[in-house]
C-alpha positions, 0 to 999 in steps of 0.5 A: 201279820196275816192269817195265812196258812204260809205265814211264819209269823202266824205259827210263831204267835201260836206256839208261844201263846201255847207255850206260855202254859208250860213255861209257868210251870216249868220255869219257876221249878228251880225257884221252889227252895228258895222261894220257900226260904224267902217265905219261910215255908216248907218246900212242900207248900210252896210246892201248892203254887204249882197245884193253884196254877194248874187249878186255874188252868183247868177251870177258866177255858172254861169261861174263855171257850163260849166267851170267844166264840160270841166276842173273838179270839183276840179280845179274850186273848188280850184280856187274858194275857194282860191277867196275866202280865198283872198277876205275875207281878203280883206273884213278885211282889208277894210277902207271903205263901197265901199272897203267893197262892192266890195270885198263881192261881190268877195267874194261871187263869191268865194263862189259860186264855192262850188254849184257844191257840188250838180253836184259832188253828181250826178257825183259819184252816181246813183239816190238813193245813189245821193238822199241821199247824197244831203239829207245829204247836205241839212242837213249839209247847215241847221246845218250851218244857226242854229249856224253862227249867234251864231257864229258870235256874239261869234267871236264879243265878242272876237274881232271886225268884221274884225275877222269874216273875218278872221275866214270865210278864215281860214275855206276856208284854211282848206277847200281849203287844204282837195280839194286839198290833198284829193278830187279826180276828180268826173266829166268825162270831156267829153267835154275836154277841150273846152271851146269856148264861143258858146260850152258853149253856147250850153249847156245852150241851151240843158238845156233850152230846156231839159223839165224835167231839167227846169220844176224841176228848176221852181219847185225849184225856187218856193219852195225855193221862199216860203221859202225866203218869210218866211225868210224875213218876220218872222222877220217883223212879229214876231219883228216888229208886234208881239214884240219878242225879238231878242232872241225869234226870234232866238230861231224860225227861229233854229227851222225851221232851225232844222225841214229843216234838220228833213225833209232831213233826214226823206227823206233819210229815205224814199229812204232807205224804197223804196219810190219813189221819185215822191211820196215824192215829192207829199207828200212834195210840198203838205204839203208845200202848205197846211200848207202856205195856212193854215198861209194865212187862218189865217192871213185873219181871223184876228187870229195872234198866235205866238204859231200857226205861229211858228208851221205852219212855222216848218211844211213848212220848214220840207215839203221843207226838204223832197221835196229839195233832190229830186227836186235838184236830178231829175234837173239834172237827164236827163243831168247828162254830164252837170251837172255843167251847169244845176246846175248852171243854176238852182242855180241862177234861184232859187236864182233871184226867192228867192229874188224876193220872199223876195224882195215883202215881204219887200215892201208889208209889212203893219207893221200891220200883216203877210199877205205879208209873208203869200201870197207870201208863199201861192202863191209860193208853189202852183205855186210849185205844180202845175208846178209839178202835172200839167207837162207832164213828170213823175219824173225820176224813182228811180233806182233799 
């Protein structure tokens, strides 16, 4: 494999190491009765291992982000992905919920070595070709969230929920064997192979006080807020309040899930035609806003269409689609040497905000209505283009 903006192969790698994230997530989904019946535990605590698995997820880039930038991509990726082949057989050989836990969490951990897709992105290729390949990423990441839990539950009819563990480590093997036998390093390792706390330190405190670096993080962080507001509340409203069946619902959330990867690819378009990332970065945020306050609008008129809440719903994950390419690309424009790092760092903000997000829905929730989703929606993805309308830079220009 050679890392050339032209090779298919290469863009395959990253949107399945980017994927494989979202695939621990949505594809044990089906599994979570019967993995509580075979543990005998209530459904709700074998719910935990999906908060153990995004935990871990949050804080270990944290670790992979400067341990990257000083040893390389690929042997923090090899490392990583075997975790977690490791843990995932753990997690199928696992006796009891607290076995179970732990080893998710491993899990995930080992997961999260594969957010440096996004670093190796920038690493490889300048803005607009880096802007492309992030597109196609987003993509990849959304085909993955449209059929794992169709996935998992077929994986279910043929065997028990242990398989699904089984089948998320054999993806790792098959992954963890291209890195190795195919991937070339993509970091320029200009920091050696200093890996002293106070260096890593260092470059977390560059990050911190880079403006353009964080005021896109907190711009991300409140797109993607939005967007786990609806992730968490859709299923409240349309299940719990509009009485779908599980059916109905999914055949929803793949559409939102489709129109994210519509809006990445209409993105990618934009680049090719000469658009400037700021323009389609304003064009997005504000239709991200527009069409939350819009379902807020609504939800306070009393007016609840199914019909109406599907298509606004759409209309915000296609906005995110366009905006989400450009947001990750310009977080590490300004810091391209530590792009691990930023990337990192930037990784676990949005997803501590993205939980905080859906962590208000879910409690908030008065069973009668959408409006927890809807106002969390609306005040995230204004919160989102404010930060960028309202910064004192421009977005890193589109290099020619």
């Amino acid at each position: 494999m050679k890392n050339q903006p032209a090779s298919a192969s290469l863009t395959l790698l990253l949107g399945g190491l980017a994927a494989v994230p979202y695939s621990g997530i949505d594809i044990n989904l089906p599994a979570l009765s019967a993995t509580a019946a075979a543990l005998r535990v209530g459904p709700s605590n074998v719910g935990l291992t999906i908060s153990a698995f995004m935990l871990s997820l949050a804080l270990a880039p944290l670790i992979y982000g400067p341990v990257s930038d000083r040893v390389g991509r690929k042997p923090t990726l090899v490392f990583g992905l075997t975790l977690f082949v490791a843990a995932s057989l753990a997690c199928a050989c696992s006796q009891s919920l607290k076995m179970l836990l732990a080893f998710r969490f491993f899990q995930g951990a080992g997961a999260a070595c594969t957010t440096l897709t996004f670093a190796i992105a920038r690493d490889l290729f300048d803005e607009m070709t880096a802007r492309a390949k992030i597109a196609n990423i987003v993509i990849a990441i959304n085909v993955v969230t449209v059929i794992a839990p169709s996935a998992g539950a077929a994986v279910l009819a043929i065997g028990d929920w242990r398989l699904i563990y089984v089948v998320q480590a054999s993806a790792g093997v098959v992954l963890l064997a291209i890195v190795v036998v195919g991937f070339s390093e993509s970091a320029k390792l200009c920091h050696g192979s200093e890996l002293l706390p106070s260096a890593i330190i260092r470059d977390y405190i560059r990050f911190a006080t880079d403006r353009v670096s964080v005021v896109f993080t907190l711009v991300g962080a409140a797109g993607g807020a939005t967007v786990f507001a609806y992730v968490t509340g859709s299923s409240l409203f349309f299940v719990g309040v509009v009485g779908l069946r599980p059916s109905q619902y999914a055949i929803i959330f793949s559409a939102c899930s489709a129109a994210v990867m519509c809006g990445a690819i209409i993105d990618g378009r934009l680049g090719r035609w000469g658009a400037l990332p700021a323009k389609t970065m304003t064009v997005g945020l504000g239709l991200l806003f527009a069409s939350s306050s819009a379902m807020l609008a609504l939800t306070l008129a009393g007016f609840s269409s199914t019909a109406a809440f599907a298509t606004l719903l759409m209309i915000v994950a296609l906005a995110f689609g366009i905006s989400l390419p450009n947001i990750i690309n310009a977080t590490m424009q300004s810091l391209p040497d530590i792009a691990g790092t930023v990337g990192a760092a930037a990784g676990s903000i949005q997803m501590i905000c993205g939980s905080g997000a859906s962590s208000l829905v879910a409690v908030f929730f008065d069973g009668r209505s959408a409006l927890s989703m809807v106002a969390v929606m609306a005040i995230s993805s204004l919160l989102a283009l404010s930060l960028y309308l309202m910064a004192p830079i421009p977005a890193p220009p589109r290099l020619p």
